[in-house]
C-alpha angles and dihedrals in degrees: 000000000000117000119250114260102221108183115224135178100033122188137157135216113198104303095353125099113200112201119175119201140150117272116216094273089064090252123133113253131174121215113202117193130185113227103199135112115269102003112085104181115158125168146159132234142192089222140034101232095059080051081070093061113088118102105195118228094199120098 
């Protein structure tokens, strides 16, 4: 059975909403996710500071 992936921490920049959480191997990851209109970027990143990084081209 998979373990559950609880967000914490959760922020947002501008658009941009920052969640950390643990992946299945245990280790801290940040998903980053854009909520504008149109754009629908969503990542994950090893640290919180390359979560920061997306400009949105949407406007």
């Amino acid at each position: 059975m998979p373990a559950r992936d609880n967000f914490h921490s959760l922020m947002r920049i501008g658009p941009v909403q920052i969640g950390t959480h643990r992946d299945r191997n245990g280790q801290t990851k940040h998903a980053a996710v854009c909520s504008s209109d149109g754009c629908g970027w969503s990542a994950d990143y090893t640290s919180q500071t390359a979560a920061r990084t997306h400009r949105c081209r949407v406007r």
